[in-house]
C-alpha positions, 0 to 999 in steps of 0.5 A, spaced: 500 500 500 502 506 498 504 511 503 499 517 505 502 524 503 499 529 508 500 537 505 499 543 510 500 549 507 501 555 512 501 562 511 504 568 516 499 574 516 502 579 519 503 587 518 506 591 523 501 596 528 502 602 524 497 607 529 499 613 530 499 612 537 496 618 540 490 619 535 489 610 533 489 613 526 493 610 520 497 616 517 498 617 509 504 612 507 506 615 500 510 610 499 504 604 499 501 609 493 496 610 490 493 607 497 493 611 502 497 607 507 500 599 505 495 595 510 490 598 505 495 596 500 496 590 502 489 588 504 487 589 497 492 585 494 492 579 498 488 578 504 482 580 500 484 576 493 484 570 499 477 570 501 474 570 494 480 567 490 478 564 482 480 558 479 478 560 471 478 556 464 483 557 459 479 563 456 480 566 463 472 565 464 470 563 472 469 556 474 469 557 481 470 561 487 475 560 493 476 562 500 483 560 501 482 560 508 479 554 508 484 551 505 490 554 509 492 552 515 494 560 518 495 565 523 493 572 522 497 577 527 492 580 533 493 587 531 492 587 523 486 582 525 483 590 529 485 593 522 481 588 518 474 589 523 474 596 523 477 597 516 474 592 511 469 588 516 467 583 509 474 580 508 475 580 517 468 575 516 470 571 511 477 569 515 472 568 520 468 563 517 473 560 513 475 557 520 469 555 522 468 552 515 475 548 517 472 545 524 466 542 520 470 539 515 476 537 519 474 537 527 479 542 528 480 549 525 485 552 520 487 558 524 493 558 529 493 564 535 499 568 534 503 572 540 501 579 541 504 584 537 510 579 533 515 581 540 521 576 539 519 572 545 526 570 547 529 577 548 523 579 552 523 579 559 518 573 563 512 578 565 512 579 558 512 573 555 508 571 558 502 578 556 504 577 549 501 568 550 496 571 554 493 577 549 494 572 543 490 567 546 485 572 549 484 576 542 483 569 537 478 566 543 474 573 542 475 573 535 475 565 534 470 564 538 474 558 541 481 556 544 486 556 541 490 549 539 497 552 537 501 559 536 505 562 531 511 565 534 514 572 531 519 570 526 519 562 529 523 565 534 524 560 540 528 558 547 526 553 552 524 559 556 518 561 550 516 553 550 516 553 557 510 558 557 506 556 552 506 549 554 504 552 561 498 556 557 495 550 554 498 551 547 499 543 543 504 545 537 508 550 534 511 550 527 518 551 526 524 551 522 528 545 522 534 550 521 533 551 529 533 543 531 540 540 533 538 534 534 532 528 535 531 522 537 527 516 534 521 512 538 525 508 543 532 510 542 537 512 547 541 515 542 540 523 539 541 524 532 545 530 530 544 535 524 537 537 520 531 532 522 526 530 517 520 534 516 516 529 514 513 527 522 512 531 528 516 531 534 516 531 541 520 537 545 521 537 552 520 542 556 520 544 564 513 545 565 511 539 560 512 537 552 508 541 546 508 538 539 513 541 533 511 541 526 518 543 522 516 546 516 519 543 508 525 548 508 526 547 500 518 548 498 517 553 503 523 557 500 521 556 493 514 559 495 517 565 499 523 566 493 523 562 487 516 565 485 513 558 486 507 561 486 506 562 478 504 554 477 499 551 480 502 544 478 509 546 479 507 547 486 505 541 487 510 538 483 515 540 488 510 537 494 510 530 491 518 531 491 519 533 497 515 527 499 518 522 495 525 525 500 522 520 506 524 515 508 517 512 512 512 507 508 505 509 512 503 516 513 508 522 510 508 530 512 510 535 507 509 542 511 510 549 507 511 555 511 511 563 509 509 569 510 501 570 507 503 575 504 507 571 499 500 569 496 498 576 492 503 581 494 509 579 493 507 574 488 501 577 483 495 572 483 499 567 487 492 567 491 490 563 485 494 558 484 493 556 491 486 556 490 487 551 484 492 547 488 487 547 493 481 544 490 484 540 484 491 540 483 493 536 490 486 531 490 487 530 483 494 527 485 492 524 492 496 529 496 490 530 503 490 538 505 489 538 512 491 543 517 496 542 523 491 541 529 487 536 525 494 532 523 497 532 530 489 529 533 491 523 527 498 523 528 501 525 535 509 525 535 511 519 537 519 522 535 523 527 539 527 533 538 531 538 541 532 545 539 539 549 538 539 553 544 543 559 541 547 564 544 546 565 551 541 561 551 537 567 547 535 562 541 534 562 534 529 564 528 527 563 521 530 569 519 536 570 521 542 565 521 545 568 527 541 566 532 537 572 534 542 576 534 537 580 527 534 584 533 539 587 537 545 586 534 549 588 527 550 581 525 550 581 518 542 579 516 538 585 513 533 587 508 534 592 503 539 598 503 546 598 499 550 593 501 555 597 505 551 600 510 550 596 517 546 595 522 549 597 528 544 601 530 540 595 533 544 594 539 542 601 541 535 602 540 534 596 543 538 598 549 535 605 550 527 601 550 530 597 555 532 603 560 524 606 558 522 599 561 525 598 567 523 606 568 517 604 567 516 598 570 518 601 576 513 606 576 508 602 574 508 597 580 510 603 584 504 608 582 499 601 582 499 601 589 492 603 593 489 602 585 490 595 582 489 588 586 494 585 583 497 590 577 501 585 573 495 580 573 490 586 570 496 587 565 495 580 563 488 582 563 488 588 559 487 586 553 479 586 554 479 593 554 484 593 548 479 590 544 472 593 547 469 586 547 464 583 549 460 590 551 461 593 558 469 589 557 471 595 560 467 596 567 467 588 567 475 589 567 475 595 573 470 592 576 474 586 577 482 590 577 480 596 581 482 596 588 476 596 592 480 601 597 483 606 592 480 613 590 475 616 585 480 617 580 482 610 580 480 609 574 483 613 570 489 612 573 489 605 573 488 606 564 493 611 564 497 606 568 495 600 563 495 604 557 503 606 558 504 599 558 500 597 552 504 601 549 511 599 552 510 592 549 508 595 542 514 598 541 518 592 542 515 589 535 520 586 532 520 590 524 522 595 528 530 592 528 528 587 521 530 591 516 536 596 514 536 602 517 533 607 523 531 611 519 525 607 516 518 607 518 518 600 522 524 603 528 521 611 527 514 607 529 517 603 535 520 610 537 513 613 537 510 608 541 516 609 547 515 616 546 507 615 547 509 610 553 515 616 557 508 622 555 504 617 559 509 615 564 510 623 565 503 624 568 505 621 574 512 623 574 517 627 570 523 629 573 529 625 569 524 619 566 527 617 559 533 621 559 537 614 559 533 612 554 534 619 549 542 618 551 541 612 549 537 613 542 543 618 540 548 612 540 544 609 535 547 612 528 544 612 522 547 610 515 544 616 512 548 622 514 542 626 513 537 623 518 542 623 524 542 618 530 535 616 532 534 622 537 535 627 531 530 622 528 525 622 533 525 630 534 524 630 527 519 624 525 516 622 532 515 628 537 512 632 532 506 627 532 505 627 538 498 630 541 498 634 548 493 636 550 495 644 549 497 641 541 491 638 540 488 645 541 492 649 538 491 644 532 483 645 533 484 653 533 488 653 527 483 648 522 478 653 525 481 659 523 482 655 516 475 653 515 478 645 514 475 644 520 470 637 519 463 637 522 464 631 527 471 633 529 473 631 536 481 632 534 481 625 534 485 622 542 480 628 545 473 630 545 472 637 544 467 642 548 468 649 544 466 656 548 466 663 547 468 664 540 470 670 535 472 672 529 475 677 526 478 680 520 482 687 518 487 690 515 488 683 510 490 679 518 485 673 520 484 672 527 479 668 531 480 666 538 475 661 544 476 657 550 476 649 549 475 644 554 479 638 551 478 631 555 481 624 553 477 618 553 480 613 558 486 617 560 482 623 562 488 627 559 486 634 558 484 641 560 481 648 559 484 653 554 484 659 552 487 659 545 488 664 539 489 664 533 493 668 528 493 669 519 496 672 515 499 672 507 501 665 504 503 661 509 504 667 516 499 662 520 500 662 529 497 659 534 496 661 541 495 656 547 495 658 555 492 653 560 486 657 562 486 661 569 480 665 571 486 671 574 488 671 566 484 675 562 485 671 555 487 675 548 481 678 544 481 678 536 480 686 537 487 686 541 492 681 537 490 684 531 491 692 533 497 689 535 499 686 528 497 693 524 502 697 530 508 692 530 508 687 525 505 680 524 512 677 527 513 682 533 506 681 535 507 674 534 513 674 539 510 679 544 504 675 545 508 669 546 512 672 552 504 669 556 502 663 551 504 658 548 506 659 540 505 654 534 506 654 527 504 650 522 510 646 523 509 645 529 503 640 527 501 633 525 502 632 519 495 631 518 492 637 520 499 640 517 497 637 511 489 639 510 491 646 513 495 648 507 491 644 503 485 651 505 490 656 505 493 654 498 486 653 496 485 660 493 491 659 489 490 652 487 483 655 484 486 661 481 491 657 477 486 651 475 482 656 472 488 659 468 490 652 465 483 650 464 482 655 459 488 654 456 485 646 454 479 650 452 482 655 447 487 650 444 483 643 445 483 642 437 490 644 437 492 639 443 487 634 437 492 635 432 498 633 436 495 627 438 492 625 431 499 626 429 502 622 434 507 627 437 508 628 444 507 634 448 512 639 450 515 639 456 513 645 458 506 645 457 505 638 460 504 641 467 498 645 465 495 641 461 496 634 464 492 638 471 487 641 466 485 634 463 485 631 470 480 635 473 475 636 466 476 627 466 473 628 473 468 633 471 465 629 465 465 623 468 462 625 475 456 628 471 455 623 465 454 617 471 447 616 471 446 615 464 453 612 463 454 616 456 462 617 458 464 617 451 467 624 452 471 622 457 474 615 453 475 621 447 479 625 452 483 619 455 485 617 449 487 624 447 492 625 453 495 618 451 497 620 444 500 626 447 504 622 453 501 625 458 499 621 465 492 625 468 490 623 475 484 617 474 484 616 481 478 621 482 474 618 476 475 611 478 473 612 485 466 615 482 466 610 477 468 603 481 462 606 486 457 607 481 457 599 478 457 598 485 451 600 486 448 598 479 450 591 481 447 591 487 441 594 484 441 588 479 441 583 484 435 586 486 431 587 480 435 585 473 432 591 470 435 590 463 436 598 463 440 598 469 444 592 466 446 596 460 448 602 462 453 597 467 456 594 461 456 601 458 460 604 463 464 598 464 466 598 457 468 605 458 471 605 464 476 598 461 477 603 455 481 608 460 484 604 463 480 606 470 484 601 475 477 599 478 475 592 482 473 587 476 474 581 480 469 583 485 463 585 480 465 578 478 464 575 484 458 578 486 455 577 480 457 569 479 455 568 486 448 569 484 447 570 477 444 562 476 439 564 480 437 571 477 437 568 469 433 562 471 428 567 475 428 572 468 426 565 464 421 561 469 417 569 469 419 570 460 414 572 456 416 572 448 418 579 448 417 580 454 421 584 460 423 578 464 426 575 457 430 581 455 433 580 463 435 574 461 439 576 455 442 582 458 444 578 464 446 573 459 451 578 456 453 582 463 455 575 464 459 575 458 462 582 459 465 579 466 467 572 463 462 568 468 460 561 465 452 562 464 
């Protein structure tokens, strides 16, 4: 009898939290454009795509749709899975179900819990470990709605202290690299086998508090998937699974795991979704290759060999990534990614020597300041993580309620949130992308900084004096490779500390979005809520001024204050912003005053005279958020101006501008500014007006103008509008297939591919394919020659065509 292949494919979801960590707001990303930020980039091209990917005929015609997660053993990281849930609730559902769908399948589900906040566990100290198993567990019961069987550690990073622990928290298995064995011993053998152990059987491994499972992934597949663009060949791919097979040597049951980072499945292989949704539902079944899942696998299959891992340096461990042990995330040893070759990383030792410090700081001061307010401050740590995540309803009372000491004061619980909330965001700036690529100054370590430095603020609330001085001694010992960026506390005053939030900057940034008319109905400065009082404003003599008290108060912290605040206008850019902390003996400034004392000393001297009482602000001094919509209001009347001006040179020289493109001859460089402006904002006017009816044939012709001319207009506008116009005429479809409300779909929908819109086609045909039977065949029960039910059908018919959907 021929031995059983039994295939696990798993897959690593995971992004680093990129929060702002005083307005839990993810800023503009320019290097993920045309997103906005690249969780946005990377969730449509891959972990969207998962959840709905295609399997089509050689015509490119869709046979089936697959939700890959159902197929895929994965863990998704705790803090993306928040990103999803709040930012594209379908695809979170649909990783949800996917596991669920798993269970009843194979008895036990797909997904696996993963530690926090990707930590490198054997670099963290005992308390922490233990959090981050502890909110990684809590957080996959929320969302899972059952307990986890295994975890995912960030980078498989491991020692004998991590397996302790998770063998102490319940966990069964864990996947690792069979890089980090040193040795294994089979059944009944007195004697350890030295070198790489085969992959094709589970292990037992020992640890103090008991023994856990381990899984090694197939080195050579895995590597293949993540780097060798394995991903473009369904039937390579499963090629490569039977090899790996054929290397065991066991004539029963054989086991070929492939690990790699998720991501590898859309967004570093474009359309690697679809060749595992075909290998997963043809290709290994057609060759009797069984897809199972780890926890599914091991309930058949318990280890009955057992491994020991490589202890690493000190003890510290190993990881998949790097081949010095852990050494990628504290020291210069060689492993990176990007850079010039000659840049090095001595920069990490550092950097994570001076989080170390803020930690013993603030450690010392959590347990000091927990004192009289939380039972048992360590355990609510732990615990924590119900807050965090607001689950179930009333998590947040429940927690206190259970925390709070019943002898501590009024304020305890605010207290106690500023307290737990400076250690959430200590152990986020311990994430382990923070020391993984190739320099300080990238966003990974600049975000690790920005939650030390939000992590000292709140630690500021209940001490100041010399706290984080050892940590900014230490961050200025880190040293960039690029000169101009500096060491990392040059870095931070330029990249984090404007970004902070304090109450007074938070006012100030209300005031300044105010006086700029950029300030939106619903505004509450994000991290605050905002209570306006006794506003004015004023205009003379071409200076703006207008000043109010603000009442501003964090939710949770309680940070905040009543202001008095005043702001300042002038040409161009000349913008200032007042603050003081308001005190009933200080009569505040009035409009009338500061500008009587712009036209008697100028704007900067008046500027400098009323910063002799209050705090001043300028534009620099901002978030770049608000920086950016202030300019963006002050800047518009220019903006218009010019627009103006370059939209009636297209006018005046369209016919021109047509004769060079029938020619074939490109557009000067001067003129391909203007006219590239003044084509993208008439493409935006023409399509926004032409939707309802789906004439957008003027728009077709002007796109092809600009393309002869080789220009590249702006067609982001235009396909937003569009995108959510076929939308909407799909829904409607669905609901009542009117054979008008399909043509003008398909009108559009051809217009929008004439000009090259980038727009989400794969998900009108997924919508549409998942329902379009049942619509065609109502259309033809209810048909009457020549009816309206008849002419539903041939219009679905053709729709169907147009998206490559099989009727």
């Amino acid at each position: 009898m021929a031995p059983v292949t039994h295939v696990i494919i798993h897959g690593h979801f995971y992004q680093p939290p990129r929060e702002n960590p005083w307005t839990s707001e993810i800023e503009r990303q320019e290097s993920a454009a045309p997103f906005h930020d690249w969780n946005q980039r990377i969730t449509a091209e891959c972990y969207t795509p998962n959840t709905r990917s295609r399997v089509v005929d050689e015509r490119g015609r869709l046979l089936e749709v697959i939700n890959n997660y159902a197929h895929l053993s994965f863990n998704f990281g705790p803090t993306l899975l928040s990103y999803l849930h709040e930012h594209h609730p379908e695809t979170y559902r649909l990783i949800l179900a996917a596991d669920a769908e798993s269970i009843a399948a194979r008895g036990h589900g797909n997904a696996m819990a993963q530690v926090y906040n990707h930590v490198i566990m054997p670099l963290a100290t005992e308390r922490d470990r233990w959090t981050q198993i502890q909110w990684g567990l809590h957080d996959f019961r929320a969302r899972f709605g059952r307990e986890a069987e295994g975890m995912w550690l960030a980078e498989t990073a491991v020692n004998a202290d991590t397996l302790r622990d998770l063998v102490r928290a319940g966990m069964r298995f864990v996947i690792l690299s069979p890089s980090q064995a040193e040795a294994w011993r089979p059944q009944d053998s007195a004697d350890w086998l030295a070198g790489p152990p085969p992959t094709d059987r589970p292990f037992w491994c020992a640890t103090d508090a008991g023994r856990i499972a381990v899984l090694l992934y197939h080195a050579g597949v895995s590597q293949a998937v993540a780097f060798e663009h394995l991903l473009r060949n369904s039937a390579i791919f499963a090629d490569r699974i039977e090899q790996a097979a054929g290397q065991s040597d066991r004539d029963d049951e054989r086991l070929v795991l492939v690990a790699s980072d998720g991501e590898s499945y859309g967004h570093h292989e474009k359309l690697g979704d679809m060749c595992l949704a075909y290998l997963s539902s043809r290709e290994l079944a057609q060759r009797g290759l069984r897809l199972t899942n780890p926890a599914a696998y091991l309930a058949a299959h318990p280890p009955v060999d057992e491994l020991r891992l490589k202890p690493g340096r000190d003890g510290q461990g190993t990881a998949w990534s790097c081949a010095h042990g852990v050494e990628r995330w504290q020291s210069d040893c060689g492993c990176s990614d990007g850079g010039p070759v000659e840049w090095d990383q001595a920069w990490r030792a550092p950097l994570r020597r001076a989080f170390d410090l803020l930690r013993e700081e603030l450690d010392a001061l959590f347990e000091r300041r927990s004192r009289g307010l939380l039972s048992d401050p360590w355990a609510a740590r732990d615990d924590y993580i119900r807050v965090i995540l607001g689950k179930p309803l009333g998590a947040a009372r429940a927690f206190f309620e259970k925390h709070i000491d019943p002898r501590a004061p009024d304020n305890a619980r605010a207290l106690a949130f500023r307290l737990l909330e400076m250690q959430h965001k200590r152990m986020l700036m311990y994430t382990s992308c923070g020391w993984f690529f190739a320099d300080l100054a990238g966003l990974e370590p600049i975000q690790n900084m920005r939650y030390a430095y939000r992590a000292l603020e709140l630690g500021r609330l209940f001490e100041d004096g010399a706290l984080g001085r050892s940590m900014k001694e230490k961050l200025a010992e880190a040293q960039s490779n690029l000169p101009a960026a500096g060491n990392g506390l040059d870095i931070a005053r330029r990249h984090v500390l404007p970004d902070a939030l304090a109450p007074d900057k938070s006012a100030a940034q209300y005031a300044l979005l105010s006086l700029v008319r950029a300030l939106e109905d619903d505004e509450r400065m994000k991290h605050y809520r905002v209570e306006q009082h006794l506003a004015h404003n004023r205009q003379a003599s071409g200076f703006e001024a207008c000043s109010c008290r603000l009442t501003l108060e964090a939710e949770g912290t309680q940070e905040g204050g009543t202001f008095d605040v005043a702001a300042l206008r002038g040409s161009g850019l000349r913008v200032r912003v007042f603050v003081a902390a308001y005190s009933p003996e200080r009569r505040p400034i009035e409009c009338v005053q500061l500008l009587s004392l712009v036209e008697q000393d100028g704007f900067e001297a008046a500027c400098e005279k009323v910063g002799e009482q209050y705090t001043v602000f300028g534009l620099a001094d901002m978030q770049a958020g608000v920086r950016a919509r202030a300019v963006e209001a002050l800047l518009a009347p220019l903006l218009d101006e010019i627009s103006e001006a370059y939209r009636a040179v297209l006018s005046s020289h369209e016919g021109l501008l047509g004769t060079l493109a029938g020619l074939g001859v490109a557009l000067p460089d001067p003129l391909r500014p203007a006219v590239g402006w003044a084509v993208s904002a008439r493409l935006t006017e023409i399509v926004e007006r032409s939707l309802d009816d789906g004439r957008l044939e003027r728009a077709v012709e002007l796109s092809g103008m600009t393309e002869a001319l080789g220009l590249k207009p702006d067609l982001q506008p235009a396909a937003a509008m569009v995108a959510a116009r076929l939308s909407g005429l799909l829904q409607d479809t669905v609901e009542d297939p009117h054979p008008e409300t399909i043509e003008i779909l398909r009108r559009i929908l051809a217009h929008a591919r004439r000009m090259g819109l980038e727009i989400d086609e794969v998900g009108l045909q997924v919508r549409l394919g998942a329902v379009l039977g049942g619509l065609i065949e109502r259309a033809r029960d209810a048909a009457q020659p020549g009816g309206p039910s008849e002419d539903s059908a041939r219009a679905l018919s053709a729709l169907a065509e147009d998206l490559k959907i099989i009727t």
